[in-house]
C-alpha positions as CSV (number, residue, x, y, z in Angstrom):
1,X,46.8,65.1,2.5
2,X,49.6,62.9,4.2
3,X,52.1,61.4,2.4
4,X,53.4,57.9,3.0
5,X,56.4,59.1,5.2
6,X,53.8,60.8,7.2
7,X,51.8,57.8,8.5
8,X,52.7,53.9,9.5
9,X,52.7,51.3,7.4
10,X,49.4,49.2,8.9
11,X,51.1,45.9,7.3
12,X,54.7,46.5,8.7
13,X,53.1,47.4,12.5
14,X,51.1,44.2,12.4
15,X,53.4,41.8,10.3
16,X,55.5,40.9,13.3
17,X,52.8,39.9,15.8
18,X,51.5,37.7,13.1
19,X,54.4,36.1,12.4
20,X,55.0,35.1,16.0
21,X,51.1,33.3,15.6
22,X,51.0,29.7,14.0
23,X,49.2,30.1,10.3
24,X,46.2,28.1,11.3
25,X,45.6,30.8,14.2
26,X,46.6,34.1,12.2
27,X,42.3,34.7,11.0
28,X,41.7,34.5,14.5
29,X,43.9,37.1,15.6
30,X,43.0,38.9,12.7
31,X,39.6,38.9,13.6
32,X,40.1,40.1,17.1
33,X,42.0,43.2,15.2
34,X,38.8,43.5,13.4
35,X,36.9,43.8,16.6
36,X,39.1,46.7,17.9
37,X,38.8,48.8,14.1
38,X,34.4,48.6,15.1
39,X,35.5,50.3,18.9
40,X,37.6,52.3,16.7
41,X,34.6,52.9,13.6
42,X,32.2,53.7,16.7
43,X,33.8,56.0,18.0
44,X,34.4,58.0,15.0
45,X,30.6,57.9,14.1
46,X,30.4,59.9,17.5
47,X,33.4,62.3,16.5
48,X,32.0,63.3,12.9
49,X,28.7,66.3,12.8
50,X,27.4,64.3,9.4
51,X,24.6,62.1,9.7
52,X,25.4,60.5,6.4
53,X,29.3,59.8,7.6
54,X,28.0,58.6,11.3
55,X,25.8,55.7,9.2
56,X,28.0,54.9,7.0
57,X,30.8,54.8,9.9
58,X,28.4,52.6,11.9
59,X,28.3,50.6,8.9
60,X,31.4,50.0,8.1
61,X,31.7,49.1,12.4
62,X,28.7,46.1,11.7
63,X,30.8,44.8,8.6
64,X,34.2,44.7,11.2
65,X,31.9,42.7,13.7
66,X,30.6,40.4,10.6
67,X,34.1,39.7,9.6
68,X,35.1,38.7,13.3
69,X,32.0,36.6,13.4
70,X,32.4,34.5,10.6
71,X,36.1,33.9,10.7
72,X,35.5,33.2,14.0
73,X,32.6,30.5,13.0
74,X,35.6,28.1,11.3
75,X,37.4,27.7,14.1
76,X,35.9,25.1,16.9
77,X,37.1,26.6,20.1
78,X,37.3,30.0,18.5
79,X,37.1,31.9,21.8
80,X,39.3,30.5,24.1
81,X,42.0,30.3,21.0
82,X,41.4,34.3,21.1
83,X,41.8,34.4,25.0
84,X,45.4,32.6,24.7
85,X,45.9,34.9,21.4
86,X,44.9,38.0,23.7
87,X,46.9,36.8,26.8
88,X,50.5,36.1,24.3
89,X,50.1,39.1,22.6
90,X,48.9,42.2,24.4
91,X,51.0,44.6,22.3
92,X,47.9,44.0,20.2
93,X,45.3,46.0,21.8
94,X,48.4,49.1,22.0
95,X,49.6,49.0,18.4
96,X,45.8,49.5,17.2
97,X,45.7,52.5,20.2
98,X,49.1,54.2,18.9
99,X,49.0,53.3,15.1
100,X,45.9,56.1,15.5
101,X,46.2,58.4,19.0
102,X,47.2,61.6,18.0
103,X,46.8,62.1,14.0
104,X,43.3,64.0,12.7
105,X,40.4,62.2,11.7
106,X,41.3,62.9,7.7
107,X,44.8,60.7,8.4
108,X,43.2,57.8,11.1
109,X,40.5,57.5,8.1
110,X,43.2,57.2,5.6
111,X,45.4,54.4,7.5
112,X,42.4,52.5,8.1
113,X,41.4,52.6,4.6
114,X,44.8,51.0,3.7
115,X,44.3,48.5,6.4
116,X,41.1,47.6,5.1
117,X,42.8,47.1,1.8
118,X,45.7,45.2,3.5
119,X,43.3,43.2,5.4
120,X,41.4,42.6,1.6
121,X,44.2,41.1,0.4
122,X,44.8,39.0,3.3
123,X,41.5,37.3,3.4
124,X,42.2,36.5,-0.4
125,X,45.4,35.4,0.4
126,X,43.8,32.5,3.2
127,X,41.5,31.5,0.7
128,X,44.2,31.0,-1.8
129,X,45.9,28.5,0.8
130,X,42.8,27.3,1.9
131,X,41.6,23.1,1.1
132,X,38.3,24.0,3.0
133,X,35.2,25.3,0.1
134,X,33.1,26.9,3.0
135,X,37.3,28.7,4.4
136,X,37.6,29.8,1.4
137,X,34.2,31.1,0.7
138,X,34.5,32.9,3.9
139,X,37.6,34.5,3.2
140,X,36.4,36.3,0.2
141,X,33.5,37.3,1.7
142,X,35.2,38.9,4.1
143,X,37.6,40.4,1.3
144,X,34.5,42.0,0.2
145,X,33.3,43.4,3.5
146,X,37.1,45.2,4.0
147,X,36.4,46.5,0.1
148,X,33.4,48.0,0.8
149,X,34.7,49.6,4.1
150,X,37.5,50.8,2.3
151,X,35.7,52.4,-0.3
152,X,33.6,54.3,2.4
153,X,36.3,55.9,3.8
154,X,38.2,56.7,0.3
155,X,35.2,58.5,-0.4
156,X,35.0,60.4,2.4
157,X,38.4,61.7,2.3
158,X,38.1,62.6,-1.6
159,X,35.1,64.6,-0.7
160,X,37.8,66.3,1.6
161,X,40.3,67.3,-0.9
């Protein structure tokens, strides 16, 4: 098993694309980071021989779409607020490519299970900050949805050791 030296720090990669974004806009480009961890969830399903692991990998891809979807919902205008978000920052789209490329499934499946933590936190942390009920609501439902990801992959890398 890695060590902590051995792989990136999910939270320090991201942390300064998101502080370049106004508050308001960070769940939006957090959301499209969600979208690029179900490419990233598919394409494992394909990678692993276990039926069990592909569902649950597909899963975990439907719960990254759900997130994207509903933080998307609380934002009128959500989609060309992404395109401008996608056009100022395209060092998005290479981070999520090279905080992966290279490293064996057992370590990619480990720094996404931190980022699903990470990104547990974060929702919790916008509903915290949040005046809206239904914002807030959403957040930790989406907190949820990163837990339950997070605890697939845990499990399958303790059924590794």
């Amino acid at each position: 098993m890695p060590t902590d030296a051995d792989l990136p720090d999910v939270g320090a990669v991201i942390a300064p694309v998101l502080q370049r974004v106004p508050r308001e806009r960070q769940p939006l480009l957090i959301a499209l980071a969600e979208r690029l961890a179900a490419v990233r969830y598919r394409r494992w399903a394909t990678e692993v021989a276990d039926a069990s692991q592909r569902a649950q990998l597909l899963a975990c891809a439907d719960r990254e779409e759900d997130i994207a979807r509903r933080v998307e919902g609380l934002s009128a205008g959500a989609v060309a607020i992404q395109t401008a978000l996608r056009r100022d920052h395209p060092e998005l789209e290479e981070l999520n490519a090279t905080l992966f490329a290279g490293r064996p499934l057992e370590h990619q499946f480990l720094i996404q299970a931190r980022g699903e933590r990470l990104g547990a936190a974060t929702w919790r942390a916008f509903a915290a900050h949040h005046d809206d009920p239904d914002a807030r609501r959403t957040f930790l439902a989406c907190a949820e949805l990163e837990e339950a990801s997070a605890a697939v992959l845990e499990a399958f890398l303790e059924r590794a050791r």
